[in-house]
ROVEXLUM-182809 format. One record per residue: chain; x, y, z of N, C-alpha, C in turn; residue in three letters. Coordinates in nm, 2 decimals, m for minus. Example, Ala and Ser with C-alpha at 12.3 -4.5 7.8 and 13.67 -1.06 7.14 Angstrom:
residues 2
{A, {1.32, m0.57, 0.78}, {1.23, m0.45, 0.78}, {1.32, m0.33, 0.78}, ALA}
{A, {1.28, m0.22, 0.71}, {1.37, m0.11, 0.71}, {1.29, 0.00, 0.79}, SER}
END
This chain:
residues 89
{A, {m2.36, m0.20, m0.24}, {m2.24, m0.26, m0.30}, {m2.12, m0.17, m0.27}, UNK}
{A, {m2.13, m0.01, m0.27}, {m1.99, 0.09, m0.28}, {m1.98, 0.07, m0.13}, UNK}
{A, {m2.05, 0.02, m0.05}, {m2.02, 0.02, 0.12}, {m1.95, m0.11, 0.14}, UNK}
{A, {m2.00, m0.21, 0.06}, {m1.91, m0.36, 0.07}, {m1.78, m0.35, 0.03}, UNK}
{A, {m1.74, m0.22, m0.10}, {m1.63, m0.25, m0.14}, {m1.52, m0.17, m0.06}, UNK}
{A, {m1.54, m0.06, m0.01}, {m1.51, 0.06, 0.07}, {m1.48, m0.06, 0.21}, UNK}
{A, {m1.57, m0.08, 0.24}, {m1.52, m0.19, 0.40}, {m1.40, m0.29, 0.32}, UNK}
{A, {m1.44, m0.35, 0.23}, {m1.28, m0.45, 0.20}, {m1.15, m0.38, 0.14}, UNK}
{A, {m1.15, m0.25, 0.08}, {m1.03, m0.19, 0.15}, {m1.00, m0.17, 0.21}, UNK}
{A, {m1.08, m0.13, 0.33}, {m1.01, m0.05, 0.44}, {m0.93, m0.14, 0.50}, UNK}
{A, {m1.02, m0.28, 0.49}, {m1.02, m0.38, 0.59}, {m0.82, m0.41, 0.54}, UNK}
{A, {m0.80, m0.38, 0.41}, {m0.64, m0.40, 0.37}, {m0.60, m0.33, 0.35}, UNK}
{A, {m0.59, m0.19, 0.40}, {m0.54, m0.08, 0.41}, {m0.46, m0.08, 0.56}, UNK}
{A, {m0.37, m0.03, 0.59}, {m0.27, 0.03, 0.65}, {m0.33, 0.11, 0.73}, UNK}
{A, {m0.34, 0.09, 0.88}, {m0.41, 0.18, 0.97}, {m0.38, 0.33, 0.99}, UNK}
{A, {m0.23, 0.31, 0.94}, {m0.12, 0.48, 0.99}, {m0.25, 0.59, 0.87}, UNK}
{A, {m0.32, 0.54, 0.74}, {m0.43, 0.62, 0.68}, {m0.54, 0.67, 0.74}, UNK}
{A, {m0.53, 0.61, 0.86}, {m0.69, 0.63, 0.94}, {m0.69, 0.76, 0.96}, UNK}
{A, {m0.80, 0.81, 0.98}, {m0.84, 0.95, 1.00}, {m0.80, 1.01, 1.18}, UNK}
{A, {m0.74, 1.10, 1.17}, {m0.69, 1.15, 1.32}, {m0.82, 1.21, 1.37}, UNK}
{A, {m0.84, 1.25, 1.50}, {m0.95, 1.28, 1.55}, {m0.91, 1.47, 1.51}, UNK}
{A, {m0.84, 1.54, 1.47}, {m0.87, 1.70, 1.39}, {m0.93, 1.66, 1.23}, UNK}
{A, {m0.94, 1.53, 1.18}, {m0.97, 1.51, 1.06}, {m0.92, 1.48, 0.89}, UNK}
{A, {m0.76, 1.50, 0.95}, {m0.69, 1.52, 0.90}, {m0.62, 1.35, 0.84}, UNK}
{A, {m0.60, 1.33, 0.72}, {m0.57, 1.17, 0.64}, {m0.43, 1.19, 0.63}, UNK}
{A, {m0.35, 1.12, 0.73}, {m0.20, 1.11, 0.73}, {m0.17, 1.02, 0.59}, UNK}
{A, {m0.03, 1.08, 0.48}, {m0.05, 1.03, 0.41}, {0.13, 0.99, 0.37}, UNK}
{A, {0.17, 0.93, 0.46}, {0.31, 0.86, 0.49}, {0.32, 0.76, 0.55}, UNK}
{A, {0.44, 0.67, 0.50}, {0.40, 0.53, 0.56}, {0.56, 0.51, 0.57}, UNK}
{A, {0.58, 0.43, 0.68}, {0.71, 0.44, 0.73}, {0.74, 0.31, 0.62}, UNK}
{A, {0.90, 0.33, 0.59}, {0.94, 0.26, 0.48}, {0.90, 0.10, 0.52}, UNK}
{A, {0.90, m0.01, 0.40}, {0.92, m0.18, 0.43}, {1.05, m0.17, 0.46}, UNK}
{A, {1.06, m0.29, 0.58}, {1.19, m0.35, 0.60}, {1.20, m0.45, 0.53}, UNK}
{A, {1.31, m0.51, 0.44}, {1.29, m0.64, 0.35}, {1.42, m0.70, 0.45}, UNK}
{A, {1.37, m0.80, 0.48}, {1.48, m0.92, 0.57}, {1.48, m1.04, 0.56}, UNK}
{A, {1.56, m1.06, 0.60}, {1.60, m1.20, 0.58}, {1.51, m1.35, 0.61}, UNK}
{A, {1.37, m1.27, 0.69}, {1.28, m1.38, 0.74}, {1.23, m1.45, 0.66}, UNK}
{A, {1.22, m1.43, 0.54}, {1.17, m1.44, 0.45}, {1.27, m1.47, 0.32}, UNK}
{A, {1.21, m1.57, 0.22}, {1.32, m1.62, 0.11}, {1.30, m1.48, 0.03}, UNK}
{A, {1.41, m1.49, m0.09}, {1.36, m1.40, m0.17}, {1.26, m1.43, m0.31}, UNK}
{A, {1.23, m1.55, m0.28}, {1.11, m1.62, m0.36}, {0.99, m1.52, m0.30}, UNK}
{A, {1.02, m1.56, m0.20}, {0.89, m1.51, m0.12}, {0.84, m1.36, m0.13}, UNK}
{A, {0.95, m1.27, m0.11}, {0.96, m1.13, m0.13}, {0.88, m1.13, m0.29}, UNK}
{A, {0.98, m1.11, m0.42}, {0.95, m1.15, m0.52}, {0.75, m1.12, m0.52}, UNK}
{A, {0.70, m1.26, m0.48}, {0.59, m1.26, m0.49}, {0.53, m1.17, m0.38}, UNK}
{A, {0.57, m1.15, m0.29}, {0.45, m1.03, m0.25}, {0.50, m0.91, m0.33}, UNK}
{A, {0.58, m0.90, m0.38}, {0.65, m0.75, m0.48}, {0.50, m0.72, m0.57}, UNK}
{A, {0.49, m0.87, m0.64}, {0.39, m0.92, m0.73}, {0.26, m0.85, m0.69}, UNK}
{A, {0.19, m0.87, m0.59}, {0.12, m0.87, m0.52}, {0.08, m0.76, m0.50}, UNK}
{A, {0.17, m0.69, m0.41}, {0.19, m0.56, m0.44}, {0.14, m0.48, m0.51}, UNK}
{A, {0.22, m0.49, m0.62}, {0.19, m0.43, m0.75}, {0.05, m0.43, m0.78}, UNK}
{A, {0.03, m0.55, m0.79}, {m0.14, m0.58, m0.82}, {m0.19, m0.49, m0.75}, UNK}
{A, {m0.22, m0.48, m0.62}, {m0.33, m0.39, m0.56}, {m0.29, m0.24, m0.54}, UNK}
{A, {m0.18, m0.18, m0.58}, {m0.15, m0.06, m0.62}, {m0.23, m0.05, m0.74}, UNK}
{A, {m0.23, m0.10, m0.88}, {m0.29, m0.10, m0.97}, {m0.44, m0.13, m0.99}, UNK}
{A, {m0.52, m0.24, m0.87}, {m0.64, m0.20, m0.84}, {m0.71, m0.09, m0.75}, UNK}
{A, {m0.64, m0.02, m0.64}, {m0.67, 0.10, m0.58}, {m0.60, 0.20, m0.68}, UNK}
{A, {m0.51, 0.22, m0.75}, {m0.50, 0.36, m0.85}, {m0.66, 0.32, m0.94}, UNK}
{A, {m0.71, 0.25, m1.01}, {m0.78, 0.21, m1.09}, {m0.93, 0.24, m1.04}, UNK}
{A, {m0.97, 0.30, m0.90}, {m1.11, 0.27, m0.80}, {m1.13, 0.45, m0.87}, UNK}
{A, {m1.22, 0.47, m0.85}, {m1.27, 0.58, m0.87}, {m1.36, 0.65, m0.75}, UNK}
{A, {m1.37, 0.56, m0.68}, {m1.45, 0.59, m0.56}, {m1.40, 0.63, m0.46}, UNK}
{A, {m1.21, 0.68, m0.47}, {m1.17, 0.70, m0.35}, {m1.16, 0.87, m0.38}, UNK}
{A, {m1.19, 0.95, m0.24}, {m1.20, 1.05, m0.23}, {m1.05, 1.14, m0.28}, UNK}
{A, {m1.01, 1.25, m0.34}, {m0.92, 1.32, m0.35}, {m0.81, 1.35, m0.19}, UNK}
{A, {m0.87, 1.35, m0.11}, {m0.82, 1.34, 0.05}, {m0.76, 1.24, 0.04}, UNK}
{A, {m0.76, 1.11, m0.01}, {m0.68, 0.95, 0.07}, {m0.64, 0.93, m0.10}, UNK}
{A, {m0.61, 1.03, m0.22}, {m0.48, 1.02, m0.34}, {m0.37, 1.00, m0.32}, UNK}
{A, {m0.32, 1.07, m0.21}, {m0.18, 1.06, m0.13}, {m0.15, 0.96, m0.09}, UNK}
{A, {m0.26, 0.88, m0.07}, {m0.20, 0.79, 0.05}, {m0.20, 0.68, m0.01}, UNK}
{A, {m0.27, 0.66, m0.14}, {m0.23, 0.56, m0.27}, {m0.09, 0.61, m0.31}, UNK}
{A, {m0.05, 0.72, m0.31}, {0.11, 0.79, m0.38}, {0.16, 0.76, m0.30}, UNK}
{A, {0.18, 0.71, m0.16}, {0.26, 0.71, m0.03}, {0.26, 0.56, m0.05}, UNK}
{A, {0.19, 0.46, m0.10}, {0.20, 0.33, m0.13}, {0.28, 0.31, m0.21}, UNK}
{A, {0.25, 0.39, m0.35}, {0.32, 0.36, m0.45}, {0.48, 0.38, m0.44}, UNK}
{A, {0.54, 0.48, m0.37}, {0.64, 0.52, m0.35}, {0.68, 0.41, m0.24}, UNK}
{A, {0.62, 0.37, m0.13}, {0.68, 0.25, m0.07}, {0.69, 0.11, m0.11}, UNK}
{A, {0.63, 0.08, m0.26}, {0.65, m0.01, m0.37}, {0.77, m0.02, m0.41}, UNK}
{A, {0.78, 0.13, m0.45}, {0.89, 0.12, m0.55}, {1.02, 0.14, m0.44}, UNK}
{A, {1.05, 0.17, m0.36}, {1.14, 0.17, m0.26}, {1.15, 0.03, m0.25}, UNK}
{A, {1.05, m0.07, m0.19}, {1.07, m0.21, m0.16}, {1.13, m0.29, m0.24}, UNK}
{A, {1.04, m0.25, m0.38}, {1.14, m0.33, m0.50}, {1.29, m0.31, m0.54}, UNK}
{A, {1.32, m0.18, m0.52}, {1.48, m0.17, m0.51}, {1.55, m0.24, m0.44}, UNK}
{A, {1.52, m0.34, m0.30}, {1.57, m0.37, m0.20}, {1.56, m0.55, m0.27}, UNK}
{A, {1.46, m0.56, m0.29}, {1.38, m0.70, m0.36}, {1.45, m0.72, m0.46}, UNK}
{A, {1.48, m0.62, m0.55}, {1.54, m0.70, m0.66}, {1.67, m0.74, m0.68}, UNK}
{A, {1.75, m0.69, m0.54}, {1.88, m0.71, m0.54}, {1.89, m0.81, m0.46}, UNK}
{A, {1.79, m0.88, m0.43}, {1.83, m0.97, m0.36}, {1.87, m1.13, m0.43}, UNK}
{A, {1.95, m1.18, m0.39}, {2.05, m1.30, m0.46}, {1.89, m1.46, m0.53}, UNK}
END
């Protein structure tokens, strides 16, 4: 079961986390661009969304102390996105 669940994050994880070949868990994510391709209905609910799965990976207990950052490097690119999202008309 912890190898089924471990594969469906990864599988929705952000590749820039993948492990470098010295072994090292990059744990920065280049900022969201929020644009105009998109309504702000639409933004909005992935904000939602968002959030949600920030709050189910803070919540896991099975992630190693190595890839904590890279849940903080999410969360900080949450909360950046939503500043951009909430001003939108």
């Amino acid at each position: 079961m912890c190898y089924l669940v471990v594969s469906l994050i990864q599988d929705v994880l952000p590749m820039c986390f993948s492990t470098k070949t010295s072994g090292e868990v990059p744990d920065n994510l280049a900022p969201i661009a929020i644009s105009g391709h998109a309504s702000a209905e639409n933004w909005r609910k992935a904000l939602e969304h968002a959030r949600e799965f920030l709050e189910r990976i803070r919540g896991r207990e099975d992630f190693s102390d190595r890839f904590r950052p890279c849940i903080e490097a999410i969360a900080f690119n949450i909360a950046h996105a939503s500043i951009q999202i909430n001003a939108l008309p």
